[in-house]
VMD Tcl script that draws the C-alpha trace (Angstrom):
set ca {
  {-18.29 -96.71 -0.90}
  {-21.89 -95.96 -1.45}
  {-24.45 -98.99 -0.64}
  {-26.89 -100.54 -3.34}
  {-30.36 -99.34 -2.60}
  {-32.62 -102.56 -1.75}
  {-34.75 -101.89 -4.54}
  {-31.82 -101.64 -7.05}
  {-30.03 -104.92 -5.49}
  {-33.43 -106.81 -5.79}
  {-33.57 -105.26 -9.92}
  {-30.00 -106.14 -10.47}
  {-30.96 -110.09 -9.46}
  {-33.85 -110.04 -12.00}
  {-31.22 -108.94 -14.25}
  {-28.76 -111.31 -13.17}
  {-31.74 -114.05 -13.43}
  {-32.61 -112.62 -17.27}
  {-28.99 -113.12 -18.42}
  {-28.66 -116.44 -16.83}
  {-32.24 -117.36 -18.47}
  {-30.11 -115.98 -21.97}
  {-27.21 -118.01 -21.23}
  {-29.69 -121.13 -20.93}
  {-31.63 -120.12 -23.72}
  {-27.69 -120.29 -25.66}
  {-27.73 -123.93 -24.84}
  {-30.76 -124.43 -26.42}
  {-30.00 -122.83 -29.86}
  {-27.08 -124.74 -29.84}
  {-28.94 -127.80 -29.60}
  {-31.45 -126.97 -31.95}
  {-28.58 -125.71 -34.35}
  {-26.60 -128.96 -33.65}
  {-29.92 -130.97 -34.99}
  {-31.06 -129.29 -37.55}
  {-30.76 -130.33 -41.29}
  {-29.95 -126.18 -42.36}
  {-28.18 -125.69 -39.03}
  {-30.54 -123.38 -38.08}
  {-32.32 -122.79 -34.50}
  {-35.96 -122.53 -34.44}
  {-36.66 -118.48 -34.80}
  {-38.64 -117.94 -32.00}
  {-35.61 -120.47 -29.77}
  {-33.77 -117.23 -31.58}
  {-36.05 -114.59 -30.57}
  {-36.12 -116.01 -26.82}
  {-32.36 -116.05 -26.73}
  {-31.62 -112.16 -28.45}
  {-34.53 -111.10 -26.09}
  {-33.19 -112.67 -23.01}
  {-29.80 -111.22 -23.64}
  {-31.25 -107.74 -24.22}
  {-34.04 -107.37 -21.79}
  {-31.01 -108.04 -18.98}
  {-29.03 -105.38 -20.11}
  {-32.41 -103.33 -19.81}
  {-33.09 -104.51 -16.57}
  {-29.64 -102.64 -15.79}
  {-30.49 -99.46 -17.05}
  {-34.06 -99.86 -14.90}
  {-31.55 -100.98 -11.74}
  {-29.62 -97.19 -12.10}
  {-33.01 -95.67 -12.65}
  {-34.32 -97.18 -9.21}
  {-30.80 -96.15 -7.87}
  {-30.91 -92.64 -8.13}
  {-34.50 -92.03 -8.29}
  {-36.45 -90.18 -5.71}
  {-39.27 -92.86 -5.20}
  {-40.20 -94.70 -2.11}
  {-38.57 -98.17 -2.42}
  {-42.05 -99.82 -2.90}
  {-42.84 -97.29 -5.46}
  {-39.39 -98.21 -7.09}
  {-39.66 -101.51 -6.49}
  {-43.15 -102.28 -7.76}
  {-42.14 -100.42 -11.26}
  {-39.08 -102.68 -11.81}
  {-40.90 -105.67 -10.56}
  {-43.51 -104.60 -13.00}
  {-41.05 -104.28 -16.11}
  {-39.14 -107.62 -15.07}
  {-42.13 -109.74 -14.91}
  {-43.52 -108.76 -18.08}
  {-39.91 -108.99 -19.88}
  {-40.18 -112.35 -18.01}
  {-43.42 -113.16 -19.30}
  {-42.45 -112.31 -23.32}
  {-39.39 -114.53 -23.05}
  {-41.41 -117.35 -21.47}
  {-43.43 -117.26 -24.65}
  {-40.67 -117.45 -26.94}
  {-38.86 -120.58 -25.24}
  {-42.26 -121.99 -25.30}
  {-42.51 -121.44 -29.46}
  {-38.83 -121.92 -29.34}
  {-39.34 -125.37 -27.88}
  {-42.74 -126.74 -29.22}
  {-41.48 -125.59 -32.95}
  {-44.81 -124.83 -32.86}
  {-45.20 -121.57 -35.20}
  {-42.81 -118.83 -36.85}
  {-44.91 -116.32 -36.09}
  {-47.30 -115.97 -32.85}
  {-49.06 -113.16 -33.97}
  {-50.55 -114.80 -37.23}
  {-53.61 -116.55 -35.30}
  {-53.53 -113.99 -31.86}
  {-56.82 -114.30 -30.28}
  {-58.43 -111.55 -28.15}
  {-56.19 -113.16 -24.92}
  {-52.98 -112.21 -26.85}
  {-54.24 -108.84 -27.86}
  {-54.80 -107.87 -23.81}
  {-51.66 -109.78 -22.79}
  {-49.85 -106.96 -25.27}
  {-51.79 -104.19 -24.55}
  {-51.52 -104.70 -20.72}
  {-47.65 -105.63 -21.82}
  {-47.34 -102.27 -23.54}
  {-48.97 -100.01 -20.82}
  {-46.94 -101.71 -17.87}
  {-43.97 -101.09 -19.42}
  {-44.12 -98.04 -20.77}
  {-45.74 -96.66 -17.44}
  {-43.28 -98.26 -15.22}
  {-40.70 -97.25 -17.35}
  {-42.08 -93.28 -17.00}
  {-42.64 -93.98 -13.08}
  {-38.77 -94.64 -13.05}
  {-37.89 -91.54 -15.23}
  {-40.25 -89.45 -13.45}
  {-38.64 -90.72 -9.89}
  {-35.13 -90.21 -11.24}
  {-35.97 -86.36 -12.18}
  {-37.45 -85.76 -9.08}
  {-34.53 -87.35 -7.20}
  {-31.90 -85.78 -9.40}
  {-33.15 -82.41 -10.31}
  {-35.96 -81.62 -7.87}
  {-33.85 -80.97 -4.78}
}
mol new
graphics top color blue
foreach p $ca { graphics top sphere $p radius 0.5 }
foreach p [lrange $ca 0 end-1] q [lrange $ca 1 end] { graphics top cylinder $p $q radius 0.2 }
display resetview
């Protein structure tokens, strides 16, 4: 049987860490759906929870990515870290709506701190994401 690269055993923990951060985040809603008058969770305790559950899975597909790329394992390692962290980051700002009941929309009075959390948000994963992709050609087709 063929060994786990480091890089992909470290990824698969931040996945395993996302999906127990979901099952947490489960808890929650049920709490908040438990209390509630409509039997409703707070949207964004909603949004944390579907996100959580879905960035995980994600974090799987990045694992196979670092598995059979080509890349150093820093360069590997630094784009999944990368993705994770900022998947991290999005769900820690959900729980934190999801908890204060504090707005049903986050974007409705986004200063110019929110607009460069995105935009760095949006480059780091979309460029870590390509790093991966780009590492898994070379290591797949390239030889």
């Amino acid at each position: 049987m063929e060994q786990l690269h480091d890089a992909t055993k470290i990824t698969m923990l931040f996945a395993a860490a996302m999906f127990l951060w979901a099952l947490l985040l489960g808890t929650m809603k049920y709490r908040q759906i438990l209390a509630s008058p409509d039997h409703i969770a707070h949207p964004y305790t909603d949004i944390a929870h579907r996100a959580a559950l879905l960035y995980s899975f994600a974090l799987l597909l990045v694992a196979a990515f670092v598995q059979f790329g080509g890349w150093s394992f820093s360069v590997e390692l630094a784009a999944s870290s990368a993705m994770a962290a900022y998947f991290a980051m999005a769900v820690a700002g959900y729980t934190f709506h999801g908890w204060r009941k504090d707005t049903d929309n986050q974007f409705r009075r986004a200063g110019s701190s929110m607009r460069a959390f995105m935009a760095t948000l949006i480059t780091v994963e979309i460029g870590a994401w390509l790093v991966l992709v780009a590492g898994f050609v070379d290591g797949q087709f390239a030889h």
